[in-house]
N, C-alpha and C positions, 0 to 999 in steps of 0.2 A: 815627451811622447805626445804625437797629437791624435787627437779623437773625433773621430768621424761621425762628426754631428748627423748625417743618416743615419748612422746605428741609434746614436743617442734619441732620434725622437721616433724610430719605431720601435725603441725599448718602451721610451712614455707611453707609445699610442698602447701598445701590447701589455702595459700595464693599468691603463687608463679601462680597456677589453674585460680583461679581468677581474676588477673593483664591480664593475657594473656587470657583470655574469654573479658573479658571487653577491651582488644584491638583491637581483633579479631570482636567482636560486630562494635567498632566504625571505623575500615575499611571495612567490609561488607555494612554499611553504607552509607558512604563515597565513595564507588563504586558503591555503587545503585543510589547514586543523581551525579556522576560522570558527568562534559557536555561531549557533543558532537556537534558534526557540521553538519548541514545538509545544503543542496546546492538544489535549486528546478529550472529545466530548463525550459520552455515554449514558444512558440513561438506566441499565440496569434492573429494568421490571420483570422481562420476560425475553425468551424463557430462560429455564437454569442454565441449558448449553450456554447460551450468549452470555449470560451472567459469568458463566463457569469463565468461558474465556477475557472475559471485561476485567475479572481479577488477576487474571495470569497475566494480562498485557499491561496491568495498572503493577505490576512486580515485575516483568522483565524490563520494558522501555527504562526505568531509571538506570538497572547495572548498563542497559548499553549507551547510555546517554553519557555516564560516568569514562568508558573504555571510550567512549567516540565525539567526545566533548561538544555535546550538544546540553538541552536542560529539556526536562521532559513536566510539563504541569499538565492537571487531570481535572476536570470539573463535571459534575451531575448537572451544573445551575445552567440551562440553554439560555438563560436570559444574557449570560455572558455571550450568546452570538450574536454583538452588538459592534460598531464601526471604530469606535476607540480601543476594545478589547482586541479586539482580533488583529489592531495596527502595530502589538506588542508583539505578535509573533508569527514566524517565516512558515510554519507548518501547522496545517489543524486534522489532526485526527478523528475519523470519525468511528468508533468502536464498537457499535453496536446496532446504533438508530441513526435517525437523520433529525435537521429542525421542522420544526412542524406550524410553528406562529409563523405569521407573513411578513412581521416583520423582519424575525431571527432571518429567515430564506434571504428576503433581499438584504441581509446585511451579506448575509455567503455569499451569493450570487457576485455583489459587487466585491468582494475581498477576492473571489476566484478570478475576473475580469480586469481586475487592476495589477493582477499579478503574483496574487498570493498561490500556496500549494496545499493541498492536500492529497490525505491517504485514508481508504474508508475499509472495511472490513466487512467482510460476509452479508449481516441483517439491514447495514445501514445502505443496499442496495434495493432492499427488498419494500415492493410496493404491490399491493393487490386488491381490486376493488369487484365487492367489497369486503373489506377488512376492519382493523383496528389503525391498519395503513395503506389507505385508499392511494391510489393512484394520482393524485392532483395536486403536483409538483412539476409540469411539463418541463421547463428547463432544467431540470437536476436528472429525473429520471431517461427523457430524451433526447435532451440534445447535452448532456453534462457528459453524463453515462453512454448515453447510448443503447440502451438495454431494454427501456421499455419497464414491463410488468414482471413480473416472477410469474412462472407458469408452472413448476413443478419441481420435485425433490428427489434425491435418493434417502433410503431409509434400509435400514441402519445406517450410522455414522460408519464411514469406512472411510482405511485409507487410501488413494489414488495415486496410478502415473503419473506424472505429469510430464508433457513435452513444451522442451524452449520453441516458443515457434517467432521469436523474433532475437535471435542469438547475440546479434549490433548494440541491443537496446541498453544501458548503464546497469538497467536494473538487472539483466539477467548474466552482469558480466562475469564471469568463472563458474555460472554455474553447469552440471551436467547435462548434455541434449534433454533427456530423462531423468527422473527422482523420485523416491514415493517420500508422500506427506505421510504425515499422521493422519489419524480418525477426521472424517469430515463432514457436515452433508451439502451435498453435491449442488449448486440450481442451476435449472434451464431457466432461459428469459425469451420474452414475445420477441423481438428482434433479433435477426443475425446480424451481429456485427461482422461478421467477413462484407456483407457490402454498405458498411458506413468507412469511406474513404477519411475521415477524422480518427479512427479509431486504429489505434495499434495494437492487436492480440497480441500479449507477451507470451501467456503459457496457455496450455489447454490439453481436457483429459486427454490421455496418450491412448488411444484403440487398446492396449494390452490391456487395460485395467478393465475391460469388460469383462463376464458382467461384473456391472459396479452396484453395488449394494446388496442389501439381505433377505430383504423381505420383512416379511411371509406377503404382502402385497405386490403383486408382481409389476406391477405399473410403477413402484415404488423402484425396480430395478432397471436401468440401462444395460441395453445388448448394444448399440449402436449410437453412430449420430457423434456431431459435433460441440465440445462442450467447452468456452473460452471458460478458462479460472481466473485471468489478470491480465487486464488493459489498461491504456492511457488513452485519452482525450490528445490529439496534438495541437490544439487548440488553448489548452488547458497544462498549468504545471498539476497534472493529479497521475495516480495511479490506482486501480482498485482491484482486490483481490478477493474472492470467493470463500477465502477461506478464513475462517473465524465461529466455528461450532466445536465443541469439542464431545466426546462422547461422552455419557453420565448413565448411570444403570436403571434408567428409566422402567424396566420389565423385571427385575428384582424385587423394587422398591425400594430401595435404599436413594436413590438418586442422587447417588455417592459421584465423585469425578471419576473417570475411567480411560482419559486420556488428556494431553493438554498438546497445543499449536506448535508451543517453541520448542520443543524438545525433538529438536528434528534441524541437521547442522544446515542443509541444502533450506531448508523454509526460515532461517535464521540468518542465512545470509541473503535469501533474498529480500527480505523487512530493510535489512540493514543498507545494502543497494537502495533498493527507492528512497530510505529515509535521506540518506547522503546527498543522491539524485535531489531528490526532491531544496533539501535544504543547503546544499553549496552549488548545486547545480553539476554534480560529476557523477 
């Protein structure tokens, strides 16, 4: 019987297709469950809210590190924002505060410019002069952020709408147009980022959620006005999110917990998006 050496070598070639598909499959793979390291800063003085949440995020981030095969380390000592330290890992978290030595800054600075990522939370945006956190950080707070100063707050911690307003973005991938968070308090900032052309607004209060807050101060409450919760630099592998207060019974006296961040499935996956985002790049 004779055999038709065309069939025989586009049986090879069409098997040769398929070795190299089925490899290509299981390193696409293999770099999608790929670890990475993330490193979360925090300094935990003030106030209790912040504190409240620095604990919650210092016991959530391990189980999701565990389920999403990343490794999650925590450190108080900012001495650790140093150029060796920081070479050990793809994400640095900032939880509460920011660095405040000139040197720690310029080691961030250059760890963000060479490529490294981060993710900051709520306080560690917050700059106001004068304060206990003056304003004199221009690269971080201007041109990093984009934001400028902290100008003002809602009060009580309440929960908010929030709307996707960049739907494209990794980080906001499944999540709903709208969502309400948990308890929170709210900031405005000296600049609008809608005209810094670097800045991508991912989410921001939703109009429904007005009014937003409690009082009894009424300047303390939003009727109106544009409020970003979470951007990125595109300039920058970072994301930052507004949100990192949690409510505590401050007018009781007990200043017991009274609500906490992750316990909310839509704010839980969006942490999980950016951190992915941020540390495989998807």
């Amino acid at each position: 019987m004779m055999i038709n050496r065309t069939m025989i070598n586009r049986a090879m070639l069409f098997t040769a297709i398929l070795i190299m598909a089925v490899f290509t499959t299981i390193n696409t793979n293999a770099q999608s469950k790929k670890k990475f390291k993330v490193i979360a800063f925090y300094t935990g003085r003030a106030d209790l809210a912040h504190i409240s949440f620095m604990h919650e995020a210092n016991r959530w981030f391990p189980k999701m590190a565990e389920k999403y095969n990343f490794t999650y380390d925590s450190t108080n000592n900012w001495a650790n924002m140093n150029p060796e330290f920081l070479a050990k890992y793809q994400v640095v978290v900032f939880l509460d505060t920011r660095a405040d030595n000139p040197e720690q800054r310029a080691a961030f600075e250059q760890y963000m410019k060479n490529g490294g990522a981060w993710m900051g939370f709520h306080f560690s945006a917050f700059a106001l002069t004068p304060s206990a956190f003056p304003q004199n950080w221009d690269w971080y707070h201007n041109e990093f952020l984009g934001s400028g100063q902290y100008v003002s707050n809602t009060w009580h911690p309440t929960p908010a709408i929030l709307h996707v307003e960049d739907p494209k973005h990794p980080v906001t991938k499944g999540l709903p147009l709208t969502f309400k968070t948990n308890p929170n308090e709210w900031y405005r900032w000296e600049h609008d980022l809608r005209k810094n052309p670097d800045i991508d607004i991912l989410l921001a209060v939703d109009s429904t959620s007005f009014p937003l807050g409690t009082g009894p101060k009424q300047y303390e409450i939003w009727h109106s006005g544009y409020y970003p919760v979470a951007w990125t630099n595109k300039k920058y592998k970072m994301v930052y999110f507004n949100i990192g207060h949690n409510a505590m019974d401050y007018d009781g006296g007990t200043n017991q917990e009274l609500s906490q961040t992750f316990e909310n499935d839509d704010v839980d996956k969006l942490i999980i998006n950016s951190l992915l985002w941020l540390g495989r790049g998807k």
